[in-house]
C-alpha positions as CSV (number, residue, x, y, z in Angstrom):
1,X,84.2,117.5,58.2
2,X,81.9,120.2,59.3
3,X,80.6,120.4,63.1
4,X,77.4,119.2,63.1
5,X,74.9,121.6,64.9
6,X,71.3,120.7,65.5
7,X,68.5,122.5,68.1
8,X,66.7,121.2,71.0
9,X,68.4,117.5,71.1
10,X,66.0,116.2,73.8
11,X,63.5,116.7,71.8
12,X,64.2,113.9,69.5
13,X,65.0,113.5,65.7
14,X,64.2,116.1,63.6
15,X,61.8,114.9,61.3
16,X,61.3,116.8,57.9
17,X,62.0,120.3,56.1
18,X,61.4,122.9,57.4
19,X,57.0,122.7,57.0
20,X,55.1,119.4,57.3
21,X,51.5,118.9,56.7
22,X,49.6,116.1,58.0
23,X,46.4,115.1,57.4
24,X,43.6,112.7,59.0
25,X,40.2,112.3,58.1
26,X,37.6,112.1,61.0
27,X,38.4,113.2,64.7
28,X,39.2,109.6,66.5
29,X,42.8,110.5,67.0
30,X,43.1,114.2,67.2
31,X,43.1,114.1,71.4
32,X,46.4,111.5,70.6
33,X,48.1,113.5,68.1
34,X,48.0,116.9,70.7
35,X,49.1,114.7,73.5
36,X,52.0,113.5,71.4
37,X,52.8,117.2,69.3
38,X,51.8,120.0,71.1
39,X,53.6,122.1,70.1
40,X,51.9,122.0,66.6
41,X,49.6,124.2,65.3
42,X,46.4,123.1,64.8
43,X,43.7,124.2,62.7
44,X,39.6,122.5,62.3
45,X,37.6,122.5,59.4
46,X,35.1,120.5,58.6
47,X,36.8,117.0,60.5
48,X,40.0,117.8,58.8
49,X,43.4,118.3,60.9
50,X,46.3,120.2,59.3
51,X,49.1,120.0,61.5
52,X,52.3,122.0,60.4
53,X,55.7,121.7,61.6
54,X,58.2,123.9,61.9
55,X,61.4,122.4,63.1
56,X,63.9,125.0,60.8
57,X,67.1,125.4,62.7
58,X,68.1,128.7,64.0
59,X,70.6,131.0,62.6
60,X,72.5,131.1,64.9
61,X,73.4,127.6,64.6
62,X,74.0,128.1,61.0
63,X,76.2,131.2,61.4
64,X,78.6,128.9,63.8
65,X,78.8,125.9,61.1
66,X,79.2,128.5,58.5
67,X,82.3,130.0,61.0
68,X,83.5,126.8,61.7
69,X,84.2,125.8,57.8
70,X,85.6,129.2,56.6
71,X,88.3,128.5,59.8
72,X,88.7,125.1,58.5
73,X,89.1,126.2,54.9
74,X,92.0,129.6,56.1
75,X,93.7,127.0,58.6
76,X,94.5,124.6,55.5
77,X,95.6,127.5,53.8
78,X,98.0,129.1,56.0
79,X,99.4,125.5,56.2
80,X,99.5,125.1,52.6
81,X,101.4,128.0,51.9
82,X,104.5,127.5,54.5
83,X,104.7,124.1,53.4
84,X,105.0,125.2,49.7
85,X,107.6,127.8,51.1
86,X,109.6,125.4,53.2
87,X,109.4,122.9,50.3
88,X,111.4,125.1,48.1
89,X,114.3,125.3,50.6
90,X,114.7,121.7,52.0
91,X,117.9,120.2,51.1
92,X,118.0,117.5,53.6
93,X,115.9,114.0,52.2
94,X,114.2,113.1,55.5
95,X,113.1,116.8,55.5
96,X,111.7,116.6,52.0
97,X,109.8,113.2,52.8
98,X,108.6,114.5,56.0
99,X,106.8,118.0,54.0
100,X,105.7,115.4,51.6
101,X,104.1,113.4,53.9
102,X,102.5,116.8,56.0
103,X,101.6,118.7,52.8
104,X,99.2,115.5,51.9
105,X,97.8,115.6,55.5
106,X,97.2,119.5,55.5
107,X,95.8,118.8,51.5
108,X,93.5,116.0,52.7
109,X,92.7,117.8,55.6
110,X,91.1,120.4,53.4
111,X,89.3,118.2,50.8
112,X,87.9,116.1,53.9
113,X,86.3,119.9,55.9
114,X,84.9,121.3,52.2
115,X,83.2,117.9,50.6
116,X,81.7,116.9,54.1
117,X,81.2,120.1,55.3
118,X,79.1,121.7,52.4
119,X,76.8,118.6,52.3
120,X,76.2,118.8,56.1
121,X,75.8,122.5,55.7
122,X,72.9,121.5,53.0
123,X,71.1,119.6,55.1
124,X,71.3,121.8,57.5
125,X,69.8,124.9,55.6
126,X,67.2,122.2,54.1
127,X,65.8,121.5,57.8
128,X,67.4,117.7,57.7
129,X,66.1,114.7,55.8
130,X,63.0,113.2,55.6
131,X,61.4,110.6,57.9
132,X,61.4,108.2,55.4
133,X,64.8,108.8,54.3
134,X,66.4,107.5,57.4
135,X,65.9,103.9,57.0
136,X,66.3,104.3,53.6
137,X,69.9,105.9,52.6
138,X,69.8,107.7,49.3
139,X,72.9,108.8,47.3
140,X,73.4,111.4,49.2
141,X,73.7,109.9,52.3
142,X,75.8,107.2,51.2
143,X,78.0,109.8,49.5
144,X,78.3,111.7,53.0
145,X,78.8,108.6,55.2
146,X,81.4,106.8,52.8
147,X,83.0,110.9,52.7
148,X,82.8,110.8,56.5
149,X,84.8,107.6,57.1
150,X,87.3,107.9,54.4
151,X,88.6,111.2,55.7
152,X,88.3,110.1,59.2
153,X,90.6,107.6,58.5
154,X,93.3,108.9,56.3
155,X,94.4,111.5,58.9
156,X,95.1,108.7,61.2
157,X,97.0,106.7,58.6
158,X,99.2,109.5,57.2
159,X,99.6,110.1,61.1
160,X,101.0,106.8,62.0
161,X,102.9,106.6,58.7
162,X,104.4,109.6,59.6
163,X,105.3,108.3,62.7
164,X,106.9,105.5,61.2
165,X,109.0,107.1,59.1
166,X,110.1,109.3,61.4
167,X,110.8,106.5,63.8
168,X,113.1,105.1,61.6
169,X,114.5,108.0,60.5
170,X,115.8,108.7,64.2
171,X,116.7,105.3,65.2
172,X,118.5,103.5,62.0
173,X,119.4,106.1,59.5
174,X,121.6,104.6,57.0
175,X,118.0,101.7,56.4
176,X,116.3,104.6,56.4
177,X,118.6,106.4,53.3
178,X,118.4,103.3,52.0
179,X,114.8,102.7,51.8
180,X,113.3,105.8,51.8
181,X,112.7,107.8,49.1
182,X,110.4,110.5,47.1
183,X,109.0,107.6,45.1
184,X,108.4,105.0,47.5
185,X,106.8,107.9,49.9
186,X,104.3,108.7,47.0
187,X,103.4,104.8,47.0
188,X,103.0,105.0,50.1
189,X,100.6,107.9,50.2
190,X,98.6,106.0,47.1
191,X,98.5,102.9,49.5
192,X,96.8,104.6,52.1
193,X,94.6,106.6,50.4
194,X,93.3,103.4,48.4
195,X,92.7,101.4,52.1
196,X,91.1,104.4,53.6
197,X,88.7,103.7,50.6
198,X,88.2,100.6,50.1
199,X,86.9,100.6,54.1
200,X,84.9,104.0,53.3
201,X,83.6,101.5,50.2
202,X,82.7,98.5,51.8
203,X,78.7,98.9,52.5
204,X,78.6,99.2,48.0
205,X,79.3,95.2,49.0
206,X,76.7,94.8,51.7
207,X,79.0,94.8,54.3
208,X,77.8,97.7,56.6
209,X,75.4,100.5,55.8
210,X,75.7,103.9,55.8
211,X,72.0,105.8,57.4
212,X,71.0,109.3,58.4
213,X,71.9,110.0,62.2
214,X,70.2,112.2,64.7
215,X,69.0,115.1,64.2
216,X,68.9,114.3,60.2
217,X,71.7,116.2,59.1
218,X,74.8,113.9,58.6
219,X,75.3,110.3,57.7
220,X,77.4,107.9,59.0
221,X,77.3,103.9,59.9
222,X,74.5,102.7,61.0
223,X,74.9,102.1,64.7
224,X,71.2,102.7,66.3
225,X,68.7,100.9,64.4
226,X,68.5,97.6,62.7
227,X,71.9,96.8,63.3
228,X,73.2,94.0,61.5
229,X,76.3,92.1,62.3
230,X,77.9,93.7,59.1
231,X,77.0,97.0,60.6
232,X,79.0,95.6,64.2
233,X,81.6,94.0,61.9
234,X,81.6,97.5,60.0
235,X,82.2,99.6,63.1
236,X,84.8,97.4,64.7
237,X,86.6,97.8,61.5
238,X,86.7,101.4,61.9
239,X,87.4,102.0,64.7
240,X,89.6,99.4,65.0
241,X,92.1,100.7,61.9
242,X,91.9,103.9,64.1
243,X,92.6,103.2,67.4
244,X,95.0,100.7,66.3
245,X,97.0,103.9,63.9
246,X,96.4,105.9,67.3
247,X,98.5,103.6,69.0
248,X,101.3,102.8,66.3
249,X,101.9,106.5,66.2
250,X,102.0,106.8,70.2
251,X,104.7,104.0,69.8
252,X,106.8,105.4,67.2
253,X,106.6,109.0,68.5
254,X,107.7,107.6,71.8
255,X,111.2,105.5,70.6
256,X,111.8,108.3,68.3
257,X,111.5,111.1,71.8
258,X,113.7,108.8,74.0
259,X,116.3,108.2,71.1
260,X,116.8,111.9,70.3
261,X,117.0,112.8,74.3
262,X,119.5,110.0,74.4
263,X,122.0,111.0,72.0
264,X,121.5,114.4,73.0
265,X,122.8,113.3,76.7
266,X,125.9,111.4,74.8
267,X,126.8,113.9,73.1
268,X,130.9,114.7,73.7
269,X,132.5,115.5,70.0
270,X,134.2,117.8,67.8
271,X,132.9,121.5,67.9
272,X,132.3,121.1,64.4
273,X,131.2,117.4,65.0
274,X,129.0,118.6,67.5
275,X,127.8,121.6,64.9
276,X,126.5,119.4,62.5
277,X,124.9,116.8,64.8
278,X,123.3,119.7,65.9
279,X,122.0,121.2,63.2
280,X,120.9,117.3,61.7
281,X,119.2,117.0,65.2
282,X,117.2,119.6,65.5
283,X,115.3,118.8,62.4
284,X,114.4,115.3,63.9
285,X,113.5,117.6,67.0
286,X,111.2,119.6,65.1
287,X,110.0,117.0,63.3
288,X,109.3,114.9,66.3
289,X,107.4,117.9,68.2
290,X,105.4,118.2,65.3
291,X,104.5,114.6,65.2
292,X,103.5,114.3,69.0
293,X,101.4,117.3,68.4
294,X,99.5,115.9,65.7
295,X,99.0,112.3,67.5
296,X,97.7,114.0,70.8
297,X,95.6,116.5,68.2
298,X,93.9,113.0,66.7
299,X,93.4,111.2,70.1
300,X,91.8,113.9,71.5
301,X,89.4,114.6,68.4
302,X,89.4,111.0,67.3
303,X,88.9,108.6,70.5
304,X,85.4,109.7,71.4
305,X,83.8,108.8,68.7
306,X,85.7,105.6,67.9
307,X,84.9,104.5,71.4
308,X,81.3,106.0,71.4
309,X,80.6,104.3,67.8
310,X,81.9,101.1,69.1
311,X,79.7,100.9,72.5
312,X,76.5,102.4,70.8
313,X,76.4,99.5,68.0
314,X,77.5,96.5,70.4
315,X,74.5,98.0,72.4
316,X,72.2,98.5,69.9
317,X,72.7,94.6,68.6
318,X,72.3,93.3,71.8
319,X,68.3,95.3,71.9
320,X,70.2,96.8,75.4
321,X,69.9,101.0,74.6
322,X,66.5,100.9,75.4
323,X,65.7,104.1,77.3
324,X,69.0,105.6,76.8
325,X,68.4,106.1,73.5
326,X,68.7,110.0,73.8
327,X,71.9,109.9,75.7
328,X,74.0,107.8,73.1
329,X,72.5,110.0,70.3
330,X,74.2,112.9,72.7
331,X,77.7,111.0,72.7
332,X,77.7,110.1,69.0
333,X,77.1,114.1,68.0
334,X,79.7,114.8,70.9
335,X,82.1,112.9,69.0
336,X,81.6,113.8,65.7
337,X,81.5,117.2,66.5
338,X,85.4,116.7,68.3
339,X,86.5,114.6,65.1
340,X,85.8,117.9,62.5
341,X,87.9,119.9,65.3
342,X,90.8,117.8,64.0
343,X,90.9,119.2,60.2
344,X,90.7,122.5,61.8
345,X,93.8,121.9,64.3
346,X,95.9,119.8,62.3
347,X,97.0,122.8,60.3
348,X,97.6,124.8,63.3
349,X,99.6,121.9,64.9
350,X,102.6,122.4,62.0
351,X,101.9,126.1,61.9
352,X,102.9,126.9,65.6
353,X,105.3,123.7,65.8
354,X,107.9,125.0,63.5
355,X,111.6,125.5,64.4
356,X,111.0,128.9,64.3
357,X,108.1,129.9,66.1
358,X,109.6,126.6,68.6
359,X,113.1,129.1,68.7
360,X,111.0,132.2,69.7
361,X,109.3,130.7,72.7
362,X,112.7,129.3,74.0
363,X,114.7,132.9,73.8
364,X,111.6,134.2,75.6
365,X,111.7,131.6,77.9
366,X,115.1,131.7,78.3
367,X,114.8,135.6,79.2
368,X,112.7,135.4,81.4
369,X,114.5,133.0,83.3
370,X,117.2,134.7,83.2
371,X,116.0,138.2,84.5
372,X,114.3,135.8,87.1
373,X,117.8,134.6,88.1
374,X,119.4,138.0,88.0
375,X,117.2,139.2,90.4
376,X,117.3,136.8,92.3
377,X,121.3,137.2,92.7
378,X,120.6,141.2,93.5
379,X,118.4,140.5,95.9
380,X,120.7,137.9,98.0
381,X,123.7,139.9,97.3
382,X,121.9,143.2,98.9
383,X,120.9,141.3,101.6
384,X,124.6,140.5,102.6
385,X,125.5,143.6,103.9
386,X,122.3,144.2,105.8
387,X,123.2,140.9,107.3
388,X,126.7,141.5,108.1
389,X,125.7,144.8,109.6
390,X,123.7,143.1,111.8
391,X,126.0,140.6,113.2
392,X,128.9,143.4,113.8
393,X,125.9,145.2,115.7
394,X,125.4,141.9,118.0
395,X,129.1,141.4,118.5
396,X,129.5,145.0,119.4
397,X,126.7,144.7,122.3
398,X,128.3,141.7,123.8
């Protein structure tokens, strides 16, 4: 998804294209209407008010959505291309269904920043929707909310399915050669992609809604007005599936960490025992690493505005926003502005995490501690003689 940008959000919805005319016969509420929109320009002529609007973003919000997509778009790309790469040389199975299981995140990733992204990027440019568009949703809004919420939610999924796999992977191999395999993870993929849609589908059946959101130019469940108790049941659903993947994945991840360090404390055998347990280790290692990073990557991005979407729509049904109207509109663009930051890092997240670049940082590491700790032993062992010298000198006076 796209970042959404808007200008001036104190200043309340934006309401139209970029030019809107109104027009009122007579002069009884033209005091009213400059109280309420001064800063419209208004012109007399002959008891006639035409009032024009011009609420057109600025450019330089367009310039950073249009930045923020092409990084999307070369971030999925990059990661696209090492995972073809690494593809062709995987010889281990766990390896091949992990790259499987990261090459549909990374590809899903990129479908879910260009199909959201260029429709928020034409409402942008178009000044936002109507007024009357957001009680109404048209196709395009529904197309853009159900977009929204399905590739919210399949990052999560593949995340904690990933986790999963991994998990058992590390802590009963031989069920896990047993069970696990290219078609089954393929199924698996299917599944998750059709329940990521079938949520994302749900208000075609009346159960939810999908409306324009502040300041007109994204959609997503409707959690300010009219709330219904589909639209509560619809956002506890959502955020539900995703907080509850969130925490699957923190679980797995965990086990699978505190197994690996385990065995890697227990480990006494062979040299050539311990060569290949070495070798088949640090592929769960770096498969693991890569795993945490995307879970902490998706709780960061993801949690706002799970947690902001639930509290706004329990609020809203209960009539208790009231004044603070403006401030939950400012948490609900915070959070959907950190969820698109998750297409964008996910990539980068498997890019940097590799075994390689992970082998890199620890010979730097490990050189620098090492000239640390060689001069350290210079500088002790230069400061024995001074030492010495000194206590011969003392002995010498008494």
């Amino acid at each position: 998804m796209l970042s959404v940008h808007h200008c001036n959000c104190s200043s309340g919805p934006l309401i139209g294209p970029p030019s809107l005319q109104l027009t009122a016969a007579g002069g009884g509420g033209e005091e009213e209407d400059r109280a309420a929109m001064s800063a419209l320009s208004t012109d007399h002529h002959q008891g006639t008010i035409n009032i024009t609007l011009d609420n057109k973003p600025p450019a330089s919000g367009i310039i950073v959505a249009g930045l923020s997509m092409t990084l999307g778009v070369l971030s999925n790309i990059v990661a696209l291309i090492i995972l073809a790469n690494a593809t062709k040389h995987v010889r281990r199975r766990s390896k091949a269904t992990f790259l499987l299981f990261a090459t549909s995140l990374v590809a899903t990733d990129f479908a879910g920043h260009i199909i959201p992204g260029a429709l928020v990027l034409r409402l942008y440019l178009a000044g936002g929707a109507y007024p009357q568009d957001y009680d109404s949703s048209d196709p395009l809004c529904q197309f853009l909310g159900g977009s929204m919420v399905f590739f919210g939610l399949c990052p999560l999924f593949l995340g904690c399915a990933m986790a999963a796999e991994r998990c058992l992977g590390v802590t009963q191999p031989l069920l896990h050669a047993r069970l696990v395999s290219t078609t089954r993870t393929k199924l698996s993929l299917s599944a998750v992609w059709l329940a990521a849609l079938c949520v994302a589908l749900l208000p075609c059946f009346q159960l939810g809604s999908y409306k324009y959101q502040h300041p007109g130019t994204w959609c997503f469940i409707n959690v300010f007005e009219d709330t219904r108790q589909a639209d509560v049941a619809f956002v506890m659903l959502f955020s539900g599936l995703g907080l509850a993947s969130l925490a699957v994945a923190f679980v797995c991840n965990t086990i699978s960490g505190l197994t690996l360090v385990r065995a890697r404390v227990r480990r006494n055998s062979s040299y050539m025992g311990h060569h290949r347990r070495t070798s088949a280790k640090s592929h769960d290692i770096e498969m693991v690493v890569q795993l945490v990073g995307i879970m902490v990557t998706s709780c960061i991005c993801w949690s706002p505005l799970l947690i902001f979407g639930l509290m706004t729509v329990t609020h809203s049904y209960g009539d208790r926003i009231g004044d603070d109207l403006a401030t939950y509109r400012t948490l609900m663009i915070m959070g959907v502005r950190l969820a698109s930051w998750n297409q964008i890092l996910d990539p980068w997240v498997y890019i940097l995490l590799r075994r390689a670049v992970l082998r890199k940082i620890y010979i730097i590491t490990k050189r620098q501690a090492d000239l640390k700790a060689s001069t350290l032993r210079r500088w002790e062992i230069g400061s024995f003689p001074s030492s010495e010298k000194t206590a011969a000198t003392a002995v010498k006076k008494v």
